[in-house]
N, CA, C and O atoms as a Tinker XYZ file with bonds, in Angstrom:
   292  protein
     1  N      6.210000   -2.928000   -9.020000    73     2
     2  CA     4.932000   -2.291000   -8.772000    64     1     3
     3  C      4.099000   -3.221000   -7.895000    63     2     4     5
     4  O      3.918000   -4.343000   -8.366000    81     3
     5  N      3.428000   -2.892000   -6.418000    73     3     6
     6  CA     2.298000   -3.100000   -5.947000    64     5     7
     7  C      1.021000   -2.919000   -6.234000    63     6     8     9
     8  O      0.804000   -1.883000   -6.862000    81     7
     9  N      0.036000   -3.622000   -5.969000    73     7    10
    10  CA    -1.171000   -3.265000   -6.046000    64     9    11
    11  C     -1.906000   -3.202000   -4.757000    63    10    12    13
    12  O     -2.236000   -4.306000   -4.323000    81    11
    13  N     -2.123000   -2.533000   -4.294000    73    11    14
    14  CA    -3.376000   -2.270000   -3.251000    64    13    15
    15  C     -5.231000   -2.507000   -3.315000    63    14    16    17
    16  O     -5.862000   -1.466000   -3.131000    81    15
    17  N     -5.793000   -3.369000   -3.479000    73    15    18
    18  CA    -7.452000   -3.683000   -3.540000    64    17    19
    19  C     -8.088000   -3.600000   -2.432000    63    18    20    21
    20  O     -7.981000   -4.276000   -1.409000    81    19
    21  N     -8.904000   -2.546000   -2.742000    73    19    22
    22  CA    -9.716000   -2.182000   -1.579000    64    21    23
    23  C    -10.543000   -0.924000   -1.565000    63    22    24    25
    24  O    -10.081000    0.190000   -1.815000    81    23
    25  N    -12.145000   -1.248000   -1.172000    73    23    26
    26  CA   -13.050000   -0.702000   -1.980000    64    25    27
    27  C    -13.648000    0.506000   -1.016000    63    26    28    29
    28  O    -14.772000    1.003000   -1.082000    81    27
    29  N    -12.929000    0.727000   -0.405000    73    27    30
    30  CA   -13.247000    2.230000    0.749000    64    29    31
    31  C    -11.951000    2.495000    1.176000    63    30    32    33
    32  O    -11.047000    1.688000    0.960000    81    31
    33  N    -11.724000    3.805000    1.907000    73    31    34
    34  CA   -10.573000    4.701000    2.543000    64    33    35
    35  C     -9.687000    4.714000    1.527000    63    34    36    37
    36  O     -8.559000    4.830000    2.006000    81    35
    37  N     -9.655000    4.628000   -0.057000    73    35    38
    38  CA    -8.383000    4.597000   -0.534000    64    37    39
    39  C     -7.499000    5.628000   -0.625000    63    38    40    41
    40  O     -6.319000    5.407000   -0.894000    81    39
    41  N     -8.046000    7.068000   -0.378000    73    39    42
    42  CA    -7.043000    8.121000   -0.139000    64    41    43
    43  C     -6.424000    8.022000    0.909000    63    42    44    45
    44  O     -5.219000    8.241000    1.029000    81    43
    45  N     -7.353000    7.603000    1.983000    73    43    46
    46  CA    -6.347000    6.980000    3.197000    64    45    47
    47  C     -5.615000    6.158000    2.977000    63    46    48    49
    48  O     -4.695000    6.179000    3.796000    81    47
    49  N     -5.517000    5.316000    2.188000    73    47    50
    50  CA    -4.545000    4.309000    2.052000    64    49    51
    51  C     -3.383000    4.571000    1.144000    63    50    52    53
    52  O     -2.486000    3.766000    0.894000    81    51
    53  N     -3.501000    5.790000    0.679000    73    51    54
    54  CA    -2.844000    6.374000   -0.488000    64    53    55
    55  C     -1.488000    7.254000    0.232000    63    54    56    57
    56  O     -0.273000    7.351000    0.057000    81    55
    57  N     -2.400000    7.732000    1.017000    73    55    58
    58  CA    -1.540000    9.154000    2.107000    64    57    59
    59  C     -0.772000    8.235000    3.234000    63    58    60    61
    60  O      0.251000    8.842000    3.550000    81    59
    61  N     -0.870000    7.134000    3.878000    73    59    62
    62  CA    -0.546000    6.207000    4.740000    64    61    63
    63  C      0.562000    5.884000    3.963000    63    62    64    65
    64  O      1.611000    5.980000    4.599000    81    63
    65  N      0.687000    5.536000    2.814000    73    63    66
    66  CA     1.598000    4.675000    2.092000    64    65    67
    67  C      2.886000    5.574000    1.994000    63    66    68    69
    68  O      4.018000    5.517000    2.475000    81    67
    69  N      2.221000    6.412000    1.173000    73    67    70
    70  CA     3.498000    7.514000    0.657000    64    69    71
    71  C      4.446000    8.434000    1.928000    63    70    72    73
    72  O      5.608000    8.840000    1.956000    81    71
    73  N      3.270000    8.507000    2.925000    73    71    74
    74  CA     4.102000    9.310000    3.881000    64    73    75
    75  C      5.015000    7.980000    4.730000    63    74    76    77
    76  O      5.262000    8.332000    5.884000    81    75
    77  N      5.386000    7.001000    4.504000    73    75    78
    78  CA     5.684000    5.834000    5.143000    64    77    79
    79  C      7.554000    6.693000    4.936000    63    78    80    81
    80  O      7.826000    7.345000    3.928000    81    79
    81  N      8.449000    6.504000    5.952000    73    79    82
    82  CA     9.684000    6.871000    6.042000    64    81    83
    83  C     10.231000    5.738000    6.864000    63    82    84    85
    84  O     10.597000    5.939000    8.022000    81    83
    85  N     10.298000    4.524000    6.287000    73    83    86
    86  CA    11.295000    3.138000    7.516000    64    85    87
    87  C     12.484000    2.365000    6.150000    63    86    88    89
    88  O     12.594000    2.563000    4.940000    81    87
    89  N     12.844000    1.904000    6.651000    73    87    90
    90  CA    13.447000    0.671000    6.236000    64    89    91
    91  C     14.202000    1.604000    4.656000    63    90    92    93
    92  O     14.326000    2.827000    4.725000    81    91
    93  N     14.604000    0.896000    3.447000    73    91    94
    94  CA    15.268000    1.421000    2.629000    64    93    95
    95  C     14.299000    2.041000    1.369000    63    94    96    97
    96  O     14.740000    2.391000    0.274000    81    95
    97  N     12.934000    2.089000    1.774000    73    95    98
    98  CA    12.441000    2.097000    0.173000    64    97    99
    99  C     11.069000    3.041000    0.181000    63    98   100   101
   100  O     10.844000    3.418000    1.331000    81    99
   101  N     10.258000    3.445000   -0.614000    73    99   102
   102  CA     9.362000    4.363000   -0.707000    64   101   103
   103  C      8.133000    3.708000   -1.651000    63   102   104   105
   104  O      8.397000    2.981000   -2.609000    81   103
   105  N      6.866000    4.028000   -1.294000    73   103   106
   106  CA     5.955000    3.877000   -2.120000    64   105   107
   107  C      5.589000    5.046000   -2.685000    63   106   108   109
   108  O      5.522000    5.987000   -1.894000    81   107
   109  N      5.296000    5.305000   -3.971000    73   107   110
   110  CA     5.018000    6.000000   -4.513000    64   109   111
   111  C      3.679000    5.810000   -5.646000    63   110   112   113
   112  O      3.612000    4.981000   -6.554000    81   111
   113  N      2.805000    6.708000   -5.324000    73   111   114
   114  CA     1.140000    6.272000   -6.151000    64   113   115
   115  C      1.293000    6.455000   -7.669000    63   114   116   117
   116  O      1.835000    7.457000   -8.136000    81   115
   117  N      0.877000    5.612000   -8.311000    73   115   118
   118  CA     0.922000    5.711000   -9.515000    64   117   119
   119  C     -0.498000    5.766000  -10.442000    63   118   120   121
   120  O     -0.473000    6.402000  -11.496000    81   119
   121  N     -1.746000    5.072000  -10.009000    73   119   122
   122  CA    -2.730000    5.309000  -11.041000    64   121   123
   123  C     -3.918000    4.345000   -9.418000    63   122   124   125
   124  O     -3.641000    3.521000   -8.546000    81   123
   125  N     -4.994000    4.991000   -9.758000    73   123   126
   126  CA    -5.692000    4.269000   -9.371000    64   125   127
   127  C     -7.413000    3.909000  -10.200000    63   126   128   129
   128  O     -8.334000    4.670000  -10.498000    81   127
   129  N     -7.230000    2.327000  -10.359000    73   127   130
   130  CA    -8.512000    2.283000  -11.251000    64   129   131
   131  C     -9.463000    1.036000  -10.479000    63   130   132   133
   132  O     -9.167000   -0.112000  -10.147000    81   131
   133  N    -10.527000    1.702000  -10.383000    73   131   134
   134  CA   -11.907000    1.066000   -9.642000    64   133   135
   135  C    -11.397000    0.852000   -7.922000    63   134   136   137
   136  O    -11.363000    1.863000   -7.220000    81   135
   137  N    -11.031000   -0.451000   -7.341000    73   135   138
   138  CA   -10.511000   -0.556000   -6.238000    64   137   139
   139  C     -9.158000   -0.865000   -5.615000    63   138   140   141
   140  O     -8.685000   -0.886000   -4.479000    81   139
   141  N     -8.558000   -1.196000   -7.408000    73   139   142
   142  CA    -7.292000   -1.003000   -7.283000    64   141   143
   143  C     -6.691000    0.128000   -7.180000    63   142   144   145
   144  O     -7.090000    1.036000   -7.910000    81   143
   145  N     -5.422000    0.417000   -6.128000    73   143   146
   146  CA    -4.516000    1.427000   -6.347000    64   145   147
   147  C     -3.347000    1.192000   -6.584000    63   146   148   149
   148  O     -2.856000    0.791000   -5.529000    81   147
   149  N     -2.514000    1.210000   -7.461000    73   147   150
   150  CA    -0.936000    0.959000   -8.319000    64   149   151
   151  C      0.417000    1.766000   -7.423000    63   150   152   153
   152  O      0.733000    2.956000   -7.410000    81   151
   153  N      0.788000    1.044000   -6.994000    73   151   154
   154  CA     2.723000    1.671000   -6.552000    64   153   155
   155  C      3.415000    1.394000   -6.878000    63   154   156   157
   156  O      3.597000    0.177000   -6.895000    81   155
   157  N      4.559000    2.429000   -7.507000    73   155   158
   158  CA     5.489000    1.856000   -7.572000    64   157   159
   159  C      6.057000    2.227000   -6.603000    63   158   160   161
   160  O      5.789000    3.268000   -6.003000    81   159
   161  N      7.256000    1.133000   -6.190000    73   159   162
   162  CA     8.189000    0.815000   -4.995000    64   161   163
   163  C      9.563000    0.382000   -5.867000    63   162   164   165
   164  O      9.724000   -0.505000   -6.706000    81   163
   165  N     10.933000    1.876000   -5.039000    73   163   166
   166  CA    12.119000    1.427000   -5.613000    64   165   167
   167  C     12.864000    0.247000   -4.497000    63   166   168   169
   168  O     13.582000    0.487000   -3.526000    81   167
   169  N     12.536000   -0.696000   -4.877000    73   167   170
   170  CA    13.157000   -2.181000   -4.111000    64   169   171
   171  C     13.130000   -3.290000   -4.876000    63   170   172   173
   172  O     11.987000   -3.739000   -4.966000    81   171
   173  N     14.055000   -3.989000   -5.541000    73   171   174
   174  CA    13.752000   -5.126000   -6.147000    64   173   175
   175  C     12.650000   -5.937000   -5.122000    63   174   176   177
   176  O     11.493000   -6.080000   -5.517000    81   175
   177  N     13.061000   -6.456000   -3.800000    73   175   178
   178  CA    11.942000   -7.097000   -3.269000    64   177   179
   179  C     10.905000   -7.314000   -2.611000    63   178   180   181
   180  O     10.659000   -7.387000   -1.407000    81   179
   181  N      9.971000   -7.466000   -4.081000    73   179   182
   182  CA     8.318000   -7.337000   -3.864000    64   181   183
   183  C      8.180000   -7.621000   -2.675000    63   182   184   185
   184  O      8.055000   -6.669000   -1.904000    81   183
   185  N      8.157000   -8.878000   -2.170000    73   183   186
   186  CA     7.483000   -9.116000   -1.493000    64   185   187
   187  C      7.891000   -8.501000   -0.174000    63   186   188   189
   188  O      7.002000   -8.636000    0.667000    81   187
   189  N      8.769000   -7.981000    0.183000    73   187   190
   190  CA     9.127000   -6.821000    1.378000    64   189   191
   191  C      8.305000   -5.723000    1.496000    63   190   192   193
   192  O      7.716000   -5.356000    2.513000    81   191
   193  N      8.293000   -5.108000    0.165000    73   191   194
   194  CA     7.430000   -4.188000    0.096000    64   193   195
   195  C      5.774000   -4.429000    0.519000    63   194   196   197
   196  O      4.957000   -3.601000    0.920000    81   195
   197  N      5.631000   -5.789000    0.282000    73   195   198
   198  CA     4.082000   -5.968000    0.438000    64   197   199
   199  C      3.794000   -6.200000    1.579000    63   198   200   201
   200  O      2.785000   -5.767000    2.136000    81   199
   201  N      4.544000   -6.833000    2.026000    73   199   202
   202  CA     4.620000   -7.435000    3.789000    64   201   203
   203  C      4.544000   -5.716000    4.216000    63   202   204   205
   204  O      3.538000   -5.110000    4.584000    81   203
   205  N      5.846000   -5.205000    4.049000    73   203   206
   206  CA     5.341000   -3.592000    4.503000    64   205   207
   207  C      4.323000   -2.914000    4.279000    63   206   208   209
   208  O      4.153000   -2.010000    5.098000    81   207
   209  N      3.491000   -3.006000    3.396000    73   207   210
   210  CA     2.054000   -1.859000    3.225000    64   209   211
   211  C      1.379000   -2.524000    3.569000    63   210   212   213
   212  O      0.292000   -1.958000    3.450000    81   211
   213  N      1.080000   -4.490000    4.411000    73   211   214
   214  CA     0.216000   -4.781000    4.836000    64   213   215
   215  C      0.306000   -4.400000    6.475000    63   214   216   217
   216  O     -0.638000   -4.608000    7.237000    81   215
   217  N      1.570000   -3.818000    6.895000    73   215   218
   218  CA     1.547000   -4.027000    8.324000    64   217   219
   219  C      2.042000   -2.353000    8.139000    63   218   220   221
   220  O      2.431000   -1.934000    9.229000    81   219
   221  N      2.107000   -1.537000    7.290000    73   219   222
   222  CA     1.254000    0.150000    7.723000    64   221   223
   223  C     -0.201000    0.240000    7.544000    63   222   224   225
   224  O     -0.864000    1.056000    8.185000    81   223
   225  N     -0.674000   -0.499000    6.772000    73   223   226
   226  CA    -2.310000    0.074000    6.836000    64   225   227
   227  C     -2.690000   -0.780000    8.069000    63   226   228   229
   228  O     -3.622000   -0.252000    8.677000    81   227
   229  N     -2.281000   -1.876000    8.602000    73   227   230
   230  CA    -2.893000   -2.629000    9.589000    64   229   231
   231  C     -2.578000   -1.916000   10.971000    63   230   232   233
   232  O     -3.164000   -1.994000   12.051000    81   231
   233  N     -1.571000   -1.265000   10.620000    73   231   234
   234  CA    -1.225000   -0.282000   11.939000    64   233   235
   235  C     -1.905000    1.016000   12.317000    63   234   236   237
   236  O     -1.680000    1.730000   13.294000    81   235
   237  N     -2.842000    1.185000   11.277000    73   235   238
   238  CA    -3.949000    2.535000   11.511000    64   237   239
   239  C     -4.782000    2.104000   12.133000    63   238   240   241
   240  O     -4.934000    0.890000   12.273000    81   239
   241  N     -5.662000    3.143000   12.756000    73   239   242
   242  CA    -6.267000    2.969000   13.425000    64   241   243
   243  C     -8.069000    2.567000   13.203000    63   242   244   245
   244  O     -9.018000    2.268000   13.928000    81   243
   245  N     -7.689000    2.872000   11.132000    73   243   246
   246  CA    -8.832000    1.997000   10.808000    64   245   247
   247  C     -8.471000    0.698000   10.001000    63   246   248   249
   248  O     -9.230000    0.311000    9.113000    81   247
   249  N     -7.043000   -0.135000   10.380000    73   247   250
   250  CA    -6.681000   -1.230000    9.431000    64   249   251
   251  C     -7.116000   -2.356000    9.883000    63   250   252   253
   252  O     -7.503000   -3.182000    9.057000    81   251
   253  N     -7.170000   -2.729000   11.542000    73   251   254
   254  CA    -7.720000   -3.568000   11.563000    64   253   255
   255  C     -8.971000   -4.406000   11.382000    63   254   256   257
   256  O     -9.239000   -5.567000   11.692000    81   255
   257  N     -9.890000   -3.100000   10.565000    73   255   258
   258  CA   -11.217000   -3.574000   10.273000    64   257   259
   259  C    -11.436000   -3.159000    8.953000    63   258   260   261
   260  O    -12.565000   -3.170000    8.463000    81   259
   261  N    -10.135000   -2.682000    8.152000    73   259   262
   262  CA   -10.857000   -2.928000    6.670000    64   261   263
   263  C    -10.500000   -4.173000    6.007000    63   262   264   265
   264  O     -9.805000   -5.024000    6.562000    81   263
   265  N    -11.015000   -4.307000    4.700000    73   263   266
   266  CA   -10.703000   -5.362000    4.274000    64   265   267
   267  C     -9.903000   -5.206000    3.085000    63   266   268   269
   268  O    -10.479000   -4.511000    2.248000    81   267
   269  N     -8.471000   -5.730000    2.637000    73   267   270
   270  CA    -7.677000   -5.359000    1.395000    64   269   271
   271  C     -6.745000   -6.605000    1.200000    63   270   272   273
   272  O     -6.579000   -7.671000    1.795000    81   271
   273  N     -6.156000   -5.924000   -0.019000    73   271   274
   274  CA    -5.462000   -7.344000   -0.358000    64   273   275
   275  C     -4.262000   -6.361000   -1.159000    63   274   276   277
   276  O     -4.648000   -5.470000   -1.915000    81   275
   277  N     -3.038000   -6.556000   -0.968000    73   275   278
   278  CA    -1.717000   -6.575000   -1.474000    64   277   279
   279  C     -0.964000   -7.529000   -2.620000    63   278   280   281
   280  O     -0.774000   -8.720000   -2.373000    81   279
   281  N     -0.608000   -7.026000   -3.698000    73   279   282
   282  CA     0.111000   -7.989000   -4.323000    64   281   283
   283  C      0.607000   -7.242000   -5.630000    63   282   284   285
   284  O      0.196000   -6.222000   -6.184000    81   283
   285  N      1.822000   -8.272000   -5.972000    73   283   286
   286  CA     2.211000   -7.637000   -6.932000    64   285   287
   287  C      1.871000   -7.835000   -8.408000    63   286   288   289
   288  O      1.641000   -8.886000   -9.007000    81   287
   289  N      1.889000   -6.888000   -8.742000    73   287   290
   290  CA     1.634000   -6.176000  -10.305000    64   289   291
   291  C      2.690000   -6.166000  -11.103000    63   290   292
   292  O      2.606000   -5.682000  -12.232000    81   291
């Protein structure tokens, strides 16, 4: 499981994630509470996965100016 923190666009960041189709693995939303949002991801490795949802949201066209933080849960 990932965590996503970040205190605006989180449906955007929700819909960005899940519609993501690369590499071997999928995010999938699981709960979201206050500015956290919860994924689970079928990949043993975390940290692939995180490196990946930091460089799809950074690839929108509003990522380079929000502010968030990735990590695992």
């Amino acid at each position: 499981m990932i965590c996503v923190s970040c205190p605006i666009k989180q449906d955007f960041i929700i819909e960005q994630l899940e519609k993501y189709e690369g590499e071997d693995f999928q995010f999938k939303f699981v709960e979201k509470k206050g500015i956290k949002m919860k994924f689970s991801v079928n990949i043993e490795d975390k940290e692939k996965a995180i490196a990946a949802a930091k460089r799809i949201i950074k690839a929108t066209e509003i990522g380079s100016v929000l502010y968030f933080q990735v990590t695992e849960e």
